[in-house]
C-alpha positions as CSV (number, residue, x, y, z in Angstrom):
1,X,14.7,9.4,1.7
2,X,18.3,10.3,1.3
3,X,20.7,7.7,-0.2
4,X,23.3,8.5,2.1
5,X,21.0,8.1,5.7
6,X,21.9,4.8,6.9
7,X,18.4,4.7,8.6
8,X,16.9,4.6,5.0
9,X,19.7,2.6,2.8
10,X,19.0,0.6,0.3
11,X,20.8,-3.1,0.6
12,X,20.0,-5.2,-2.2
13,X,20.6,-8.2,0.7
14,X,17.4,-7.3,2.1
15,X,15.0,-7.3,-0.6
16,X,12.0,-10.2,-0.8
17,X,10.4,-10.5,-4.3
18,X,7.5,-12.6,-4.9
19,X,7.5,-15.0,-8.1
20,X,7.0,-13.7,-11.4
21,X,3.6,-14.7,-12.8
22,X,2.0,-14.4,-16.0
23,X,-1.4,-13.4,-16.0
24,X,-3.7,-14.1,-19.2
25,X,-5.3,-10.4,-18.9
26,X,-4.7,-7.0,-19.7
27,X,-2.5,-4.7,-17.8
28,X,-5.7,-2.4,-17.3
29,X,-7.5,-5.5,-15.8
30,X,-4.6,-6.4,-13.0
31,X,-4.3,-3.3,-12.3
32,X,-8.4,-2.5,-12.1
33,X,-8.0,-5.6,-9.9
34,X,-4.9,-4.0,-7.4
35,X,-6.3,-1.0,-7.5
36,X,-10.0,-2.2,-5.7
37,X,-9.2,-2.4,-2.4
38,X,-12.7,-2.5,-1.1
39,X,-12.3,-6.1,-2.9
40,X,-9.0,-7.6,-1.4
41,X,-11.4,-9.6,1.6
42,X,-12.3,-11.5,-1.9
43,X,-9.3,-12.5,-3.8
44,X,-6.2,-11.4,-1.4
45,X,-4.9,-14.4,0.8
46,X,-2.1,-12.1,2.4
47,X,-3.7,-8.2,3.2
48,X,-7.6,-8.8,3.7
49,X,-8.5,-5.5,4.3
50,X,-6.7,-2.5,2.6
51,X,-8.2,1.5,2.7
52,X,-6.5,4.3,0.7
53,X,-7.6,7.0,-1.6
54,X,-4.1,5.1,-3.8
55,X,-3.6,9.9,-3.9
56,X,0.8,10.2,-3.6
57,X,1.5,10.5,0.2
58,X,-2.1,9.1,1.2
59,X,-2.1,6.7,4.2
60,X,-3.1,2.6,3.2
61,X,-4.4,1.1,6.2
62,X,-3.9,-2.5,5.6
63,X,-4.6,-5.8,7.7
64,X,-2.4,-8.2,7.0
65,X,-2.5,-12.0,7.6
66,X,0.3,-12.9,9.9
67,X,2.0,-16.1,8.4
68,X,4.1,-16.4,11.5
69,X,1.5,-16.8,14.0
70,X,-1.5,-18.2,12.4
71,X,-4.9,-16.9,13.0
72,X,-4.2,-13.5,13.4
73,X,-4.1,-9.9,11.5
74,X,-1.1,-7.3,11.6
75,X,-2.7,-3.5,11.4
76,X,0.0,-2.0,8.8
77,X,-0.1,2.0,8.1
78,X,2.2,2.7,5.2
79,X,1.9,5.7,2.9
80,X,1.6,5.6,-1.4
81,X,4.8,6.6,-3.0
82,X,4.3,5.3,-6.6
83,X,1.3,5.1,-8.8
84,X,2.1,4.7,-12.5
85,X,-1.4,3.2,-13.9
86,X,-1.2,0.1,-15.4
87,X,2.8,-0.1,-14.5
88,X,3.6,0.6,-10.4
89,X,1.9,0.8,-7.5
90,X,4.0,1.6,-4.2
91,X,4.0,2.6,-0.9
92,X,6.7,2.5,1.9
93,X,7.0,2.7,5.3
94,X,9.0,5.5,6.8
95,X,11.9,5.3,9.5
96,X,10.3,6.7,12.2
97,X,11.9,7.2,15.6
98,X,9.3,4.9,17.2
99,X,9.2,2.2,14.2
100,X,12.9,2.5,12.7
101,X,11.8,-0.1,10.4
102,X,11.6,1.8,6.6
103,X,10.3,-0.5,3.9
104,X,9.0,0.4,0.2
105,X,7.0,-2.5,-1.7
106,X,6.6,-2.5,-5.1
107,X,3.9,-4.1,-7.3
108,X,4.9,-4.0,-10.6
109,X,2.6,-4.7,-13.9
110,X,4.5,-5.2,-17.3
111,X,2.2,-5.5,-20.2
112,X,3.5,-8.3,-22.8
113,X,0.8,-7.0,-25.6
114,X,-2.7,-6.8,-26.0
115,X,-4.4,-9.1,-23.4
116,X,-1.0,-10.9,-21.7
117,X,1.1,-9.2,-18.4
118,X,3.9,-10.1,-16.0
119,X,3.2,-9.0,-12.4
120,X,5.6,-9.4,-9.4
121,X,6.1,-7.9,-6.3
122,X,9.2,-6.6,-3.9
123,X,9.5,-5.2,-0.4
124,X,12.4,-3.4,0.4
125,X,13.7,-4.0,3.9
126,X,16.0,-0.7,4.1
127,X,18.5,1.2,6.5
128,X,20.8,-0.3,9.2
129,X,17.9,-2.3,10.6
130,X,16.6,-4.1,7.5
131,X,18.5,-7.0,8.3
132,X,17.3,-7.9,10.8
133,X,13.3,-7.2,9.3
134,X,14.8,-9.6,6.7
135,X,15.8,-12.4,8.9
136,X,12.6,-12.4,11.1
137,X,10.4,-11.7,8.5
138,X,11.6,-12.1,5.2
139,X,10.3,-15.8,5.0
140,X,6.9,-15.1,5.5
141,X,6.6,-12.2,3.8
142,X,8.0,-13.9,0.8
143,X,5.4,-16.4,1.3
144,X,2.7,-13.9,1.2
145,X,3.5,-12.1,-1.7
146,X,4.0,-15.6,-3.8
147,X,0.1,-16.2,-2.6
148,X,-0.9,-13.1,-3.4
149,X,0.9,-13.2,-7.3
150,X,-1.1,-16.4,-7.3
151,X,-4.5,-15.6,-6.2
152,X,-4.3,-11.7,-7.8
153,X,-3.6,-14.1,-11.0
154,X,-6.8,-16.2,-11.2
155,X,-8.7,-13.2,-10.0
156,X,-8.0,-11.1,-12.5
157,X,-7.8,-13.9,-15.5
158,X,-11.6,-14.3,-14.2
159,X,-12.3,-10.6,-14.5
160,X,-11.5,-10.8,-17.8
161,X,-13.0,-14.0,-19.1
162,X,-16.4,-12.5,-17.3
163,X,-15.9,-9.1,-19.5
164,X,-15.0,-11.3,-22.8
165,X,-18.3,-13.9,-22.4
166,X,-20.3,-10.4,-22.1
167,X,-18.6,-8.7,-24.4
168,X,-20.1,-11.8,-26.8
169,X,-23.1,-11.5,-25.9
């Protein structure tokens, strides 16, 4: 991606982030927890199926719940960009000449010590057409990635309060 290529610029305009949560469990747990994507049917209201091998420039084949018409899935290819254990995962969809759509989402971890994190999330809608992906669907999307905070929140706080009770044992 060049800054310069106004299929792939980046307008801060056009940017959904999800809430900020705090999550009562380690970085290495919320991410253990992103990272399973065999498990996302169990906890993830928002992409119910994801595939990758999370490798840089790997594929994720995703099905996404379509907020704006209830009912159905989106198919979503999109190709890993970022992996920073514990800290950043990433992928982005690449302006393509059939899909001139380019997006890069963001899940980012921050540890706040020992057994405490902050997670949110951001999609980038970029170049001369993400306006337009941001008025159709920056609304739900935003939606989607507020549920998901949630949910990846209680999921992996009950991770870890499984691990501590056995952990006592």
């Amino acid at each position: 991606m060049q800054p310069d290529d106004i299929r792939t610029a980046y307008d801060p305009a056009n940017v959904v982030r999800s809430i900020t949560i705090e999550i009562d469990a380690p970085a290495a747990i919320v991410w253990e927890v992103l990272t399973d994507l065999p498990d996302y049917n169990h906890w993830n209201p928002m992409c119910v199926r994801a595939e990758s091998t999370l490798e840089l420039g790997a594929p994720i084949r995703m099905k996404l719940v379509n907020y704006a018409n209830p009912g159905t899935l989106i198919p979503v290819v999109e190709y890993v960009c970022a992996v920073e254990p514990q800290r950043l995962l990433s992928w982005e969809a690449p302006w393509l000449a059939e899909w001139p759509y380019p997006a890069r989402r963001d899940q980012v971890i921050e540890a706040l010590g020992h057994d405490r994190c902050r997670y949110y999330s951001t999609d980038a809608f970029l170049g001369e057409t993400g306006i337009h992906v941001m008025r159709f669907a920056g609304p739900w999307v935003k939606r989607g990635f507020d549920d998901t905070a949630l949910a990846l929140k209680v999921r992996a706080e009950e991770v870890y309060a499984e691990r501590s009770r056995g952990a006592l044992r």
